[in-house]
Structure formats: structure tokens, C-alpha cells
FIDOZA-125006 format. One line per 5 residues: number of its first residue (from 1); their letters; for each residue x, y, z of N, C-alpha, C. Coordinates in Angstrom, 3 decimals. Layout:
# FIDOZA-125006
NUM> A> X/Y/Z/X/Y/Z/X/Y/Z | ...
# end
This chain:
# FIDOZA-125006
1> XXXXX> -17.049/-42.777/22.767/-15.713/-42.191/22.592/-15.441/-41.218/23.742 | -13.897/-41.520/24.595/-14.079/-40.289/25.701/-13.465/-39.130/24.924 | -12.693/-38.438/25.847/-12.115/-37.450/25.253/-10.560/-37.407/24.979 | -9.590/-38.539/25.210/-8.559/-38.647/24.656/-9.086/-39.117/23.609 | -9.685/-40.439/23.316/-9.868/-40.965/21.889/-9.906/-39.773/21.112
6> XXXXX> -10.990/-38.913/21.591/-11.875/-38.085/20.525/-10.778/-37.151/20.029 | -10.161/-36.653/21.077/-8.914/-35.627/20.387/-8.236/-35.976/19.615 | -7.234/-37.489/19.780/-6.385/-38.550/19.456/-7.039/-38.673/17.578 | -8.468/-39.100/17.849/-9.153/-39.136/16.525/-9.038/-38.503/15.381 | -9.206/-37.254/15.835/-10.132/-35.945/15.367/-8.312/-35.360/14.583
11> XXXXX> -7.165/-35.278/15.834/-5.366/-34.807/15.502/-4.979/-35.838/13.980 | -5.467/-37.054/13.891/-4.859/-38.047/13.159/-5.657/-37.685/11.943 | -6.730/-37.544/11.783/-7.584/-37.209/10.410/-7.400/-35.689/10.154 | -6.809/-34.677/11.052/-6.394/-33.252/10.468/-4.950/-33.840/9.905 | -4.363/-34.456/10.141/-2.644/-34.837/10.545/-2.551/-35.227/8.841
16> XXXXX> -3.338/-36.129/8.645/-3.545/-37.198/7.225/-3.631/-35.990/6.196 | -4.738/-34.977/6.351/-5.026/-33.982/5.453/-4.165/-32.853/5.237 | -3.104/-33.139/5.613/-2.067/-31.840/6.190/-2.291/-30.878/6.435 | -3.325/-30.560/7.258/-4.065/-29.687/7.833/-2.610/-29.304/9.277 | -2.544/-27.570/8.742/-1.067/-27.103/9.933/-2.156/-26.876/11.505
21> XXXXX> -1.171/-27.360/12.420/-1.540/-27.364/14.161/-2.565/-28.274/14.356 | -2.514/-29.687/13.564/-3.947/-30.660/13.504/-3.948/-31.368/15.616 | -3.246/-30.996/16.005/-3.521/-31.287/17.413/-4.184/-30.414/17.919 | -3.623/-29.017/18.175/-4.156/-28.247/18.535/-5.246/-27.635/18.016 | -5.581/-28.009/16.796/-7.000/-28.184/16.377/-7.993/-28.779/16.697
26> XXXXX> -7.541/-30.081/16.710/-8.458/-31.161/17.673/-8.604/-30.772/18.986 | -7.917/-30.284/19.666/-8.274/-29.768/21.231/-9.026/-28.639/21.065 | -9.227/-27.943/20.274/-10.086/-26.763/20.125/-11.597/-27.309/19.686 | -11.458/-28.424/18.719/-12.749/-28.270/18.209/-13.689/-29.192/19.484 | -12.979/-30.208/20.235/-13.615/-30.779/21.255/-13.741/-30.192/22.512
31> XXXXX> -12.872/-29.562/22.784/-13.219/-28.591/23.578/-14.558/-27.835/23.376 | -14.679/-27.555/22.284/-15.870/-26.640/21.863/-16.985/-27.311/21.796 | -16.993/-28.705/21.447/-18.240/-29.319/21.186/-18.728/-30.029/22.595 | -17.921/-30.443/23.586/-17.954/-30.608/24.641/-18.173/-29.227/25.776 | -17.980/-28.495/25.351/-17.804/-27.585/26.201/-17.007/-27.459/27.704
36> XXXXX> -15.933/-27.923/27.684/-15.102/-28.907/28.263/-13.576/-27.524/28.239 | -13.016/-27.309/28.805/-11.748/-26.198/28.281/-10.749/-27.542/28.377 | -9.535/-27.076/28.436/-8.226/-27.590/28.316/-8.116/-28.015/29.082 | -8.103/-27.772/30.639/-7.383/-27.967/31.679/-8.570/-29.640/32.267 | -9.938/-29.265/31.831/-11.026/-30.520/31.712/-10.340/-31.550/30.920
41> XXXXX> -9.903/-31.281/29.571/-10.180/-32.068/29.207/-8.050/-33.523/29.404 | -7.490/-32.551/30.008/-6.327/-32.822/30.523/-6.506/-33.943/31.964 | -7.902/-33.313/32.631/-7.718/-33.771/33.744/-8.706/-35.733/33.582 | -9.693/-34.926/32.614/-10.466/-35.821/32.775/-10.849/-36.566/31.221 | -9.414/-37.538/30.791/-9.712/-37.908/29.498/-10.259/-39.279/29.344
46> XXXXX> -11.311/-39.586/30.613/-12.004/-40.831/30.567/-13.413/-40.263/30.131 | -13.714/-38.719/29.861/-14.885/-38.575/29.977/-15.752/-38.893/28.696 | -16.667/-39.328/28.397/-17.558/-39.647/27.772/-18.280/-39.130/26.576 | -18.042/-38.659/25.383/-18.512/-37.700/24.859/-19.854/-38.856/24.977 | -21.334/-37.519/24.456/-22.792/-37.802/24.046/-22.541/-38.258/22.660
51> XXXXX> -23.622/-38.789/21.973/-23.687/-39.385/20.358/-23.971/-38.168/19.756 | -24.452/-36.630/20.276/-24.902/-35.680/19.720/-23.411/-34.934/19.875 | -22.555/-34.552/20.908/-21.448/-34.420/20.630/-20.592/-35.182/19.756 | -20.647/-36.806/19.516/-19.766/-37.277/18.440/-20.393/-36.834/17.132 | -21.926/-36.206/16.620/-21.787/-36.020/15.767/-21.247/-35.073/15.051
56> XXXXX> -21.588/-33.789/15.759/-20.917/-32.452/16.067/-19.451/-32.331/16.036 | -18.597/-33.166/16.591/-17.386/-33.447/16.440/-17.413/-33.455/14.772 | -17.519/-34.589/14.868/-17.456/-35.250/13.035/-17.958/-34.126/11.721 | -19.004/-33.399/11.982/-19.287/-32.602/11.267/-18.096/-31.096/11.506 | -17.764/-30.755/12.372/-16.769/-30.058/12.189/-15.793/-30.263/12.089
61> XXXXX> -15.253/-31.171/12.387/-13.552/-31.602/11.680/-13.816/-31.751/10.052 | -14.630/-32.059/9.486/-14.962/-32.585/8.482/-14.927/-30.998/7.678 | -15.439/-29.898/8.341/-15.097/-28.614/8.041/-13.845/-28.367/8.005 | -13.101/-28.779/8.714/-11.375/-28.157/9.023/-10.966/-28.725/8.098 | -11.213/-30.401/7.948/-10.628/-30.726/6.663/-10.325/-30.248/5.444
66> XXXXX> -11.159/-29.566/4.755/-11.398/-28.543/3.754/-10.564/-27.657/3.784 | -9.918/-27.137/4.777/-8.972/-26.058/4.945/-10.232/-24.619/5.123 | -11.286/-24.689/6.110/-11.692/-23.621/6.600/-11.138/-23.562/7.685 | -10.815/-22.164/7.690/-10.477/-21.668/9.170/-11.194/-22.210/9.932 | -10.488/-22.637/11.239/-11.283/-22.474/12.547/-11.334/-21.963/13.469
71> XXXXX> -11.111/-20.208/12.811/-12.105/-19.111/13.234/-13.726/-19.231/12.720 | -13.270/-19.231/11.654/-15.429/-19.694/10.958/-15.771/-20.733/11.605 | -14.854/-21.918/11.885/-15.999/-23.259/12.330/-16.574/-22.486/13.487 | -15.524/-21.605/14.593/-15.644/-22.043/15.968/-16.452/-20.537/16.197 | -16.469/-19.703/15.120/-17.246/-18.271/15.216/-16.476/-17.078/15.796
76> XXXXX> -15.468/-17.183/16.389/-14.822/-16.302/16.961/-13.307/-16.186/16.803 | -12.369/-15.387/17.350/-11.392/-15.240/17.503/-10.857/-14.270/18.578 | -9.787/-14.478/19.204/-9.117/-13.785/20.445/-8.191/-12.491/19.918 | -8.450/-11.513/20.282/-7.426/-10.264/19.541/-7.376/-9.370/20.715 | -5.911/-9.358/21.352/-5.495/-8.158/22.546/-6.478/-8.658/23.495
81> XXXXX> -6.471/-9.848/23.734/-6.975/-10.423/25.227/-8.636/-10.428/25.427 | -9.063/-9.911/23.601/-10.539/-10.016/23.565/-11.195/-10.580/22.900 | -12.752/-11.619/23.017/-12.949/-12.216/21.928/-14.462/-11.370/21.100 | -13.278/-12.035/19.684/-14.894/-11.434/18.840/-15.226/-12.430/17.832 | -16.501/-12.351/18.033/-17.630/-12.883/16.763/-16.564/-12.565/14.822
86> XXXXX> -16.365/-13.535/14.469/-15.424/-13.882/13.290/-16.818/-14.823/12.525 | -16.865/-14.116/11.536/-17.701/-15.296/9.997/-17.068/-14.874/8.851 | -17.314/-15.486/7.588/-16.519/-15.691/6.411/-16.517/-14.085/6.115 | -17.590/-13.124/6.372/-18.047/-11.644/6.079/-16.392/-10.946/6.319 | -15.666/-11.372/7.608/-14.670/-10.534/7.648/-13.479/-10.931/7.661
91> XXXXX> -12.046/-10.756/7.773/-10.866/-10.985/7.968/-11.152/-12.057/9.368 | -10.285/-12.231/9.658/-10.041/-12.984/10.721/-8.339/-12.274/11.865 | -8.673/-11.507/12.598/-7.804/-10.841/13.504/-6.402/-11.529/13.610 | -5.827/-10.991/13.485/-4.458/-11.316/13.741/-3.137/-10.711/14.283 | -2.302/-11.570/14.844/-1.633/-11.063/16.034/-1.134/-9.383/15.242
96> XXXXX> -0.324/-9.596/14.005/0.594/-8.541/13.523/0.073/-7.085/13.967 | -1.489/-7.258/13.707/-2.548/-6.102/13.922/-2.364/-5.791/15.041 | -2.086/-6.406/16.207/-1.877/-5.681/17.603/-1.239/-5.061/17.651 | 0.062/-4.612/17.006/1.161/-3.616/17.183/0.445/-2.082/16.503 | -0.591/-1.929/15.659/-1.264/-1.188/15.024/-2.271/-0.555/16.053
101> XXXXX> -3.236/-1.245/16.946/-3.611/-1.164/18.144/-2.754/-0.541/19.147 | -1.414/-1.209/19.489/-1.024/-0.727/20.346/-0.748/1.020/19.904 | 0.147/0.833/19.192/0.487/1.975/18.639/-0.386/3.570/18.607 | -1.651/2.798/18.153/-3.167/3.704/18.693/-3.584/4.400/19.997 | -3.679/3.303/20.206/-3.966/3.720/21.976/-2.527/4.598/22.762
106> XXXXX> -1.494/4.442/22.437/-0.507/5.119/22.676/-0.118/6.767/22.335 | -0.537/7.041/21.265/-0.915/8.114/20.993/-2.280/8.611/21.202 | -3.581/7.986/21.332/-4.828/8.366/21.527/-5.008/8.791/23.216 | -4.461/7.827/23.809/-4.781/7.796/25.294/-4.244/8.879/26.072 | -3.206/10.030/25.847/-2.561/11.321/26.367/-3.667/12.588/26.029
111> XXXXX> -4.900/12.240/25.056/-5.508/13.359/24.289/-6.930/13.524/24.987 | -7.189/14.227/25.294/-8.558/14.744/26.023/-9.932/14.377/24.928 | -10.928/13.772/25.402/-11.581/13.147/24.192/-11.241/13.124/22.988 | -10.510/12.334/22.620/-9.836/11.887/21.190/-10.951/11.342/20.211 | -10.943/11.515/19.172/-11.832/11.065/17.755/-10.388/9.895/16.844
116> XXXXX> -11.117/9.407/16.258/-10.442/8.440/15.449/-11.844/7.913/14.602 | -10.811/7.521/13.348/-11.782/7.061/12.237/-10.531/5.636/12.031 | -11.355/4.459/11.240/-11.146/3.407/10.897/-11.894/3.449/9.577 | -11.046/3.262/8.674/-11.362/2.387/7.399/-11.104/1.045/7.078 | -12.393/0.763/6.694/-12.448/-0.920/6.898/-12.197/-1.497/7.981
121> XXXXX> -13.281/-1.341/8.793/-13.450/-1.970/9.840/-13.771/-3.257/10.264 | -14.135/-3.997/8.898/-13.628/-5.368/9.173/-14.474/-6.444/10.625 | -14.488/-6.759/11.062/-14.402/-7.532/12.789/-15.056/-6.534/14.007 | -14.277/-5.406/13.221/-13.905/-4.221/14.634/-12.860/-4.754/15.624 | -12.084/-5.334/15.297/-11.088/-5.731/16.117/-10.538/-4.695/16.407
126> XXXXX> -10.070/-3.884/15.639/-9.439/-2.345/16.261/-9.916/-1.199/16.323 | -10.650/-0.955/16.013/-11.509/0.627/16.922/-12.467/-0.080/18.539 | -12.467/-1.152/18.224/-13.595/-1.621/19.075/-12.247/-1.892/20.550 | -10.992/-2.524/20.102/-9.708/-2.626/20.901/-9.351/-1.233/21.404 | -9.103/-0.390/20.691/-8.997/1.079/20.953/-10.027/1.513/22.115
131> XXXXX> -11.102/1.688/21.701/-12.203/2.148/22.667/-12.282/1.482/23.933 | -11.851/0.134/23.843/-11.658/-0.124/25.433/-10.827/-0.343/26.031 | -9.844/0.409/25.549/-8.641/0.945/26.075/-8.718/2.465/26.270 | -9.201/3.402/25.991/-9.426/4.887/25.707/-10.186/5.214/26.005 | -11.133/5.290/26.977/-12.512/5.127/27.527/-13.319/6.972/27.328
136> XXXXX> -12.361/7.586/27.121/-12.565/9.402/26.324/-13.096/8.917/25.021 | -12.806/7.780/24.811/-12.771/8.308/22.410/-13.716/7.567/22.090 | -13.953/8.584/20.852/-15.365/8.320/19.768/-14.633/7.862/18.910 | -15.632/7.178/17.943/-15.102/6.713/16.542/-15.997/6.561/15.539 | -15.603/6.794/14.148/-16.372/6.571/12.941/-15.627/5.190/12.053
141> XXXXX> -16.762/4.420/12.129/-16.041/3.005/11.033/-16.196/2.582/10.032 | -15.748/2.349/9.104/-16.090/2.207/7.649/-15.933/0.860/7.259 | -16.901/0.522/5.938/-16.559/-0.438/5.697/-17.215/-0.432/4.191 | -16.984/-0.834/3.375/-17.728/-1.040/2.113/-18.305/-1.933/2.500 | -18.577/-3.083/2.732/-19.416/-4.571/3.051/-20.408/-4.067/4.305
146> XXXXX> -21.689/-3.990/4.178/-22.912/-3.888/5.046/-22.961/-5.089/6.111 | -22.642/-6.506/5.233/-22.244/-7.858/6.373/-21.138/-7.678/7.302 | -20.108/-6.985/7.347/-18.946/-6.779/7.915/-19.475/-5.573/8.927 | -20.107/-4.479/8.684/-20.760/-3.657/9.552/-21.463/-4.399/10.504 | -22.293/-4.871/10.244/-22.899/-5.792/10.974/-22.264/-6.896/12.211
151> XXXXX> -21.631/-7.214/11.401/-20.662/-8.166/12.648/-19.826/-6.837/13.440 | -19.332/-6.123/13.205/-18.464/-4.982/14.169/-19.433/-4.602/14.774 | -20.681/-4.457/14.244/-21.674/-3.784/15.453/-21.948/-4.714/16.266 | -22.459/-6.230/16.180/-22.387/-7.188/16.892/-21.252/-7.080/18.216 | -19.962/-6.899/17.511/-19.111/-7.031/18.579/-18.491/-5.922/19.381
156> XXXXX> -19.032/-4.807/18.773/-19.297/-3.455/19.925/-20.135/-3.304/20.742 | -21.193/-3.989/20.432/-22.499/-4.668/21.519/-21.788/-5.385/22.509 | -21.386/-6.176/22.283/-20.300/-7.438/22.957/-19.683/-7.086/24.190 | -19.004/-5.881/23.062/-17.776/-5.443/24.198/-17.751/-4.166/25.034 | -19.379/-3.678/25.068/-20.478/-2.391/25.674/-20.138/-1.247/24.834
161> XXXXX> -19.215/-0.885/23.770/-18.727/0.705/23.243/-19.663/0.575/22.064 | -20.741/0.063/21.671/-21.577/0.364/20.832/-22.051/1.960/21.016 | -21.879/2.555/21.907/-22.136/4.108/22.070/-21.601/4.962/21.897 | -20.428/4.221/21.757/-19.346/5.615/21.332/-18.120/5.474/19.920 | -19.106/4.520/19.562/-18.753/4.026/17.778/-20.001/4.141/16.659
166> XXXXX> -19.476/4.961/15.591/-20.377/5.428/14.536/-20.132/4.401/13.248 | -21.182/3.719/12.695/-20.476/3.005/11.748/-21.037/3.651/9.968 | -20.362/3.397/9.117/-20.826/4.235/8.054/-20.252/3.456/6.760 | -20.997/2.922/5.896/-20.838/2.155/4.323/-20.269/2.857/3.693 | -19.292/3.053/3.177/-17.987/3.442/2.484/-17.126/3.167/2.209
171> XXXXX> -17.071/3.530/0.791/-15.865/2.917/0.131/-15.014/4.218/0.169 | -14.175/3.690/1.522/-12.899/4.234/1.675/-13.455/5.204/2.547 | -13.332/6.850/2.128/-13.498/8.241/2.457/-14.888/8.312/2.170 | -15.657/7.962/1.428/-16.603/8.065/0.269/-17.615/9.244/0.798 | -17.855/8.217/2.513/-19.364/8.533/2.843/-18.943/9.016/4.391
176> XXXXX> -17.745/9.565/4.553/-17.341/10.172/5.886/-17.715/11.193/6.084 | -18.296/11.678/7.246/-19.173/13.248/7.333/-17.332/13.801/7.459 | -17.873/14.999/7.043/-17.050/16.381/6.679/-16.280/16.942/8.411 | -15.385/15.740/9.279/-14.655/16.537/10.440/-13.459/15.987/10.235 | -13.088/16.157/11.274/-11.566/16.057/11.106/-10.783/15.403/12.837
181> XXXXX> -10.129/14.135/12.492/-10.331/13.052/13.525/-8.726/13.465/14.423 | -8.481/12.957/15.069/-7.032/12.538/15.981/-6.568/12.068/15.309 | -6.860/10.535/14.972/-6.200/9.559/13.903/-6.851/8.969/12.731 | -6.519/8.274/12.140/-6.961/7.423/11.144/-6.619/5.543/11.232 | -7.244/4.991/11.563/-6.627/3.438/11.557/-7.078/2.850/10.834
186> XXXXX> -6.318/1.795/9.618/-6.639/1.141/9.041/-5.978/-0.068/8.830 | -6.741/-1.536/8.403/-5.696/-2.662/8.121/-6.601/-2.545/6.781 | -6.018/-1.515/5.278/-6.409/-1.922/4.200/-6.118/-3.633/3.200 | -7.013/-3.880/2.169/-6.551/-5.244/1.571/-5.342/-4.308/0.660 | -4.743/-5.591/0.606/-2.875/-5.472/0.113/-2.150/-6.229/-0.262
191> XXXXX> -2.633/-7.362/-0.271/-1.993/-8.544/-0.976/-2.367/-7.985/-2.454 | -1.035/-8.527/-3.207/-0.985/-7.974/-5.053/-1.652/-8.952/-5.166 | -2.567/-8.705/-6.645/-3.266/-9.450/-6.928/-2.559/-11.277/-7.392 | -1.038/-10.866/-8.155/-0.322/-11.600/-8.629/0.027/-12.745/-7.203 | -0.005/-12.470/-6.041/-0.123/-13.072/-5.413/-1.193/-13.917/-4.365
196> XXXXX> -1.948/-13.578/-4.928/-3.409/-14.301/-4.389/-3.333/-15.627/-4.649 | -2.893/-16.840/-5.142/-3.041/-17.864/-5.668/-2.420/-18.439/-4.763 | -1.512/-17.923/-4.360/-0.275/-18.671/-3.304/-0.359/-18.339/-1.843 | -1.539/-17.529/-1.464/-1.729/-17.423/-0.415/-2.041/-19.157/0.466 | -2.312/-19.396/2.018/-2.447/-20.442/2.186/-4.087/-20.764/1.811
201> XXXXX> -4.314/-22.621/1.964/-6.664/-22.264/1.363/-7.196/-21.811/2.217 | -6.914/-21.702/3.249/-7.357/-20.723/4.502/-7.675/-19.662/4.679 | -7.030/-18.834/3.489/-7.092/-17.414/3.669/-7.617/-17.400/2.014 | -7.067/-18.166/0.835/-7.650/-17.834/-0.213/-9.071/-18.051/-0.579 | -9.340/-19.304/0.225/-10.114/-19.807/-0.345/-11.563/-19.258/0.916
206> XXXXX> -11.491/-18.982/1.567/-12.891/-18.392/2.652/-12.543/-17.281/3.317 | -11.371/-16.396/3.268/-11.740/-14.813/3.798/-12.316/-14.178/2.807 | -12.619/-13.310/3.043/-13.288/-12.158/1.496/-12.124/-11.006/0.685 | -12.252/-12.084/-0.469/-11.195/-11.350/-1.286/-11.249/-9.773/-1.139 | -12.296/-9.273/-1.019/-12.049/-7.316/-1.376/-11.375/-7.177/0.023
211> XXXXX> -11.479/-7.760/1.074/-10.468/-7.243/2.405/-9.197/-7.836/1.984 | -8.953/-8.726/1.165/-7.319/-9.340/1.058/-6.741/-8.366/-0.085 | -7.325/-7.952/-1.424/-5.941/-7.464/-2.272/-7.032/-6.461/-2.635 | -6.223/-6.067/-3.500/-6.385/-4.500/-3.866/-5.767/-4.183/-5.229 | -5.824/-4.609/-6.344/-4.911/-4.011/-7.805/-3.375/-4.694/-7.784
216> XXXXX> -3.173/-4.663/-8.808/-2.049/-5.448/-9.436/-0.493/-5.426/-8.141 | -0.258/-4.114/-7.122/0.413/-4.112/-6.767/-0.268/-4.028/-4.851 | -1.598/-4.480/-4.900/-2.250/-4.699/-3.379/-2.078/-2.776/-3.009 | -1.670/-1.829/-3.637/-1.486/-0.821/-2.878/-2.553/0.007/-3.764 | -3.964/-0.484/-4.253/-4.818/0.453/-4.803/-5.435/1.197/-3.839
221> XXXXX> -5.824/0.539/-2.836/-6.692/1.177/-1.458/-6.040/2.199/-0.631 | -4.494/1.310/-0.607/-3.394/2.298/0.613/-3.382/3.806/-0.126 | -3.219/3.812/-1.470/-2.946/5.165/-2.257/-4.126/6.117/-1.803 | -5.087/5.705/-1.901/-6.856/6.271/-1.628/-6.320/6.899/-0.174 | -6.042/5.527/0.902/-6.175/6.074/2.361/-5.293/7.031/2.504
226> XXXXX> -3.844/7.350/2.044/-2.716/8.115/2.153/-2.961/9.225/1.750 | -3.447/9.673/0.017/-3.517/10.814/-0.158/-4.794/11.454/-0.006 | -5.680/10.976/0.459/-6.982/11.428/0.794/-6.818/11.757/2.568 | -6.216/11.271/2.979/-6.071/11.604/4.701/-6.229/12.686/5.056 | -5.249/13.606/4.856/-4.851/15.077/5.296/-5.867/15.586/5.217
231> XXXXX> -6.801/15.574/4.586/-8.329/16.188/4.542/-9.011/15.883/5.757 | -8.771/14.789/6.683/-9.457/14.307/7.228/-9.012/13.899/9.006 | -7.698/15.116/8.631/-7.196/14.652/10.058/-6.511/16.442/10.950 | -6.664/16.089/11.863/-6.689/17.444/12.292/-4.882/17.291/12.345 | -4.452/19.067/12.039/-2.932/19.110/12.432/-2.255/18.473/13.626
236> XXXXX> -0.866/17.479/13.690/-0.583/16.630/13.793/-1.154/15.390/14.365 | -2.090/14.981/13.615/-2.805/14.057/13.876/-2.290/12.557/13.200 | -2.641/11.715/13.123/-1.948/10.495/12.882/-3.073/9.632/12.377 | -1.638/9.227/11.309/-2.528/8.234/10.158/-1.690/6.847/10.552 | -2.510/5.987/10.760/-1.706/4.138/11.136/-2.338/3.093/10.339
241> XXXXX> -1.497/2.555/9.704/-2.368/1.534/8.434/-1.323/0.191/8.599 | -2.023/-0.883/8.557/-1.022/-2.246/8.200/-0.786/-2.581/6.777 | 0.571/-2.822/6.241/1.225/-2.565/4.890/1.852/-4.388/4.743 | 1.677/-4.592/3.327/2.232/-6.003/3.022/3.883/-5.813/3.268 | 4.304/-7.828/2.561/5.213/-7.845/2.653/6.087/-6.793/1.706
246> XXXXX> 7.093/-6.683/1.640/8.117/-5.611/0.573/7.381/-4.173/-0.064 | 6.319/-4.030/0.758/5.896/-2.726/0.334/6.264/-1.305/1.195 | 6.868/-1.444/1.825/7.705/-0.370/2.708/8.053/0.444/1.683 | 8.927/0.181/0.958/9.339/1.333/0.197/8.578/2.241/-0.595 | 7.637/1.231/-1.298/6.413/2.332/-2.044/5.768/3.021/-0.802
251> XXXXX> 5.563/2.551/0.322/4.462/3.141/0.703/5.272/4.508/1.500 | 6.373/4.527/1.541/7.275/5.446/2.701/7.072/6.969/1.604 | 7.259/6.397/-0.147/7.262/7.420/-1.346/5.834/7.916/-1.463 | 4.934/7.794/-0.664/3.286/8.267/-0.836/3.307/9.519/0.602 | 4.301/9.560/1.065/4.249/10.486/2.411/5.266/11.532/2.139
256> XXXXX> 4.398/12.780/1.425/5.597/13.988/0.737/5.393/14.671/2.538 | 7.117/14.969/2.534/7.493/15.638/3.776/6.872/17.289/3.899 | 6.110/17.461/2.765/5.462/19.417/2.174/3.590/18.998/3.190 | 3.647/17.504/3.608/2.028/17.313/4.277/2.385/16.793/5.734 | 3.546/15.902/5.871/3.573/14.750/7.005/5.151/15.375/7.853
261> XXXXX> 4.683/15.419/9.128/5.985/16.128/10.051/7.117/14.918/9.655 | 6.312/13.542/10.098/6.733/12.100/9.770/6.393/11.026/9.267 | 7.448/10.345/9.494/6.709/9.256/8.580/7.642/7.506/8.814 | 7.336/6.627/9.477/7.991/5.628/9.826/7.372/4.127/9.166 | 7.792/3.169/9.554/7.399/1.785/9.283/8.144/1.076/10.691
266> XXXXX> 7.109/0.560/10.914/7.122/-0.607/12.109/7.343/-1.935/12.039 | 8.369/-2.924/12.319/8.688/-3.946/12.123/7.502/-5.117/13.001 | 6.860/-6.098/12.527/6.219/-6.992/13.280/7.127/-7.700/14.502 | 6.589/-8.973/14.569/7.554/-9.621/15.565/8.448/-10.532/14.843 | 8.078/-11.107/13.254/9.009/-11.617/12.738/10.549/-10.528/11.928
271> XXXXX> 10.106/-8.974/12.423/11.211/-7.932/11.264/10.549/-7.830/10.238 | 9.178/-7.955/9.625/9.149/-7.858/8.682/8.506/-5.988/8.812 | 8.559/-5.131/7.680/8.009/-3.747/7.793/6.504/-3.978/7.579 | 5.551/-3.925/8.712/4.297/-4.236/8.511/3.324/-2.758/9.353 | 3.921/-1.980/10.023/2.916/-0.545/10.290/3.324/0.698/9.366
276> XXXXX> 2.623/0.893/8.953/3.311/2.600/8.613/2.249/4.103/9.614 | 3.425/5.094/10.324/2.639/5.386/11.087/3.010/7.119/10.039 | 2.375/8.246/10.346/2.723/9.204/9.934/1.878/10.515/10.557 | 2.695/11.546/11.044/2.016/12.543/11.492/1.869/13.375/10.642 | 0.335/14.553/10.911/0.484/15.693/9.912/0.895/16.972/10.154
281> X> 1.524/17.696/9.428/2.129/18.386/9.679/0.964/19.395/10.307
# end
């Protein structure tokens, strides 16, 4: 099989399963098993896969089929122009989160060694994004899941700021030493529970539910991170968290103007209200 067949193959059996982007799936997963990029496999679609690559092929499409991500098949994912080590342990990075990042580094990067804390750190897609952008700042990262620590430390290794990132098992605030940071960043779980069923199988069925929802209205965690903050952040310091769909309004009513100078919500790229940023007074 060369490598049009194999793509051609591989697009038609995601296509059948209604598996969404089954082309551009197939160019990813042969690409990968070939080790072959795009522009190879464009130029040169007479080439030959091995019988150890067709099996490899076959065994991972055969994964996609199922509706696993292929962030888990392929181990990684690209976030702000960087890649990281992705397994079932954590979320899987996503674009919306870059505006949360950006937003970070925008306020972090004017401040003379800046501190920042992350709850639920997840990937480390964003303290680990932060830090190599901010090349002054420390950080403390949290995570309730010890497997999810693990992979962020993996990919602070990765990306050399393993030295200037602290990681710490906590649920939530729990187990944070007693200072007081620049900011706070978090992408807490937030999907209502009532809506978990209807998520796509991609996300219901192989991310880890305690990073996706949170209590009947997804805002059990955000309440924790909001009114527990101010303890934990030096005067006007900044709290940045990613918020579900239609929860803007509850979450704008958790920021009494007697603690926070401000208090906003950030539209994604589709308009939807997905940052909430807030300074302390």
C-alpha cells in the first residue's frame, strides 16, 4: 500500500464511522506511522508503506474508530505554537485556552519577577506556555490527579522550565504553601453535570471526567477558586479562569466589587463569554 492508497483507505473507514475531519485524520495518523510530514507525503504518494507500518496504520485507525481522540492515539497536542505530551490522565489543550494564556502573559510580562499559581494544571499547557513566554516567573501548579502532575512535569522537562515550576497535589487551594502570587490561572472542570451525556464520545467518553464537570451547575470548583482567591493573591493581582457556555452571568455575581477593583468576561473566537479576568482590589 503507498501512501495515497493508505490515506485514501484509512479517510473512507473514518468517513463510514462518522468519525468528524476523517481526512485529515487519515493524514495525521500516516503521517505518524510513516513518519513522513505532509508536504512528503503530497510530494511523494507512490511511496511504499512497510507491512509493520500497514499494521500500525490499521491498529490505530481502528482506535479513532471508537471515537478516541487523536490526541491519545498520537500522544500529543500543539498549544500556542508548542507541543505537549497529551494521555487520557489530562484534558486535551485547546485553542479557546489560548486567549487565557495570552491574557497572562500580558499582564505577567510588565512585572519584575512575577509569581503565578495554576489550579489544575492539567497538561501544563498554561503555566508551562506562560513561563516561556515570561522568562522572570515562578510558578506553583496544582492538580488533584498525581497522573496529571506527572505528565506537566514531563512537559516542563520538555519545554526546559522544569526549574522554575513548583508542582503540588491539591484539591484546589488545599495544599498551597501560605504566599501570595501575581496571578492565579485556571481552566477549572465546568461542564453541568446535566450536561455530560451530550457532550461529543471524544470528550465524554476518554477525557477525565473530574477535569470536565463539577456539580449540578459545573460551577462547584469555580465557587472554591473565586472565593478562596483573595487570600492568595497579592493587592491588585489577577485572577484568570476559563468559564462554560451561559455561565457568565453566575460567574460575574461571585466577584463582590467590596474585594475585586474588576471584573470582566472575555469573548472566545466564536463570541461566546469564555475568560473571566478580575483584579484585586
Amino acid at each position: 500500500m503507498n501512501l495515497a492508497s493508505a490515506v485514501s483507505f484509512t479517510a473512507h473507514k473514518l468517513t463510514a464511522a462518522d468519525v468528524p475531519d476523517a481526512r485529515r485524520d487519515a493524514e495525521l495518523l500516516v503521517s505518524f506511522v510513516t513518519g513522513k510530514d505532509k508536504t512528503f507525503l503530497i510530494a511523494h504518494p507512490e511511496y511504499e508503506l512497510s507491512a509493520t507500518e500497514e499494521k500500525h496504520l490499521d491498529k490505530l485507525s481502528a482506535r479513532r474508530l471508537t471515537r478516541e481522540p487523536l490526541q491519545y492515539i498520537l500522544g500529543r497536542q500543539e498549544f500556542y505554537g508548542l507541543e505537549f505530551i497529551v494521555t487520557p490522565d489530562v484534558l486535551i489543550p485547546r485553542p479557546e485556552t489560548e486567549i487565557l494564556v495570552e491574557r497572562a502573559i500580558e499582564y505577567l510580562k510588565p512585572l519584575g519577577n512575577p509569581t503565578f499559581c495554576e489550579i489544575g494544571v492539567g497538561s501544563g499547557c498554561i503555566s508551562i506556555t506562560v513561563l516561556c513566554s515570561v522568562a522572570s516567573a515562578q510558578a506553583i501548579a496544582t492538580d488533584i490527579s498525581i497522573n496529571a502532575i506527572n505528565i506537566a512535569r514531563a512537559n516542563a522537562v520538555k519545554h526546559a522550565v522544569d526549574d522554575r515550576i513548583q508542582f503540588v497535589e491539591s484539591d484546589v487551594y488545599s495544599n498551597i504553601p501560605e504566599t501570595r502570587f501575581d496571578a492565579i490561572l485556571s481552566n477549572p472542570p465546568y461542564v453541568p453535570e446535566i450536561d455530560f451525556d451530550s457532550l461529543q464520545p471524544e470528550v465524554r467518553d476518554y477525557e477525565p471526567h473530574l477535569a470536565l464537570t463539577s456539580g449540578d451547575l459545573g460551577l462547584d470548583v469555580i465557587t472554591r477558586l473565586t472565593d478562596q482567591a483573595p487570600v492568595y493573591l497579592k493587592p491588585g493581582g489577577m485572577l484568570i479562569f476559563e468559564i462554560g457556555f451561559n455561565q457568565s452571568a453566575a460567574v460575574s455575581r461571585m466577584f463582590d466589587p467590596r474585594v475585586w477593583r474588576s471584573a470582566e468576561i472575555l469573548p472566545d473566537l466564536q463570541c461566546i463569554p469564555r475568560i473571566a479576568v478580575a483584579v484585586k482590589r
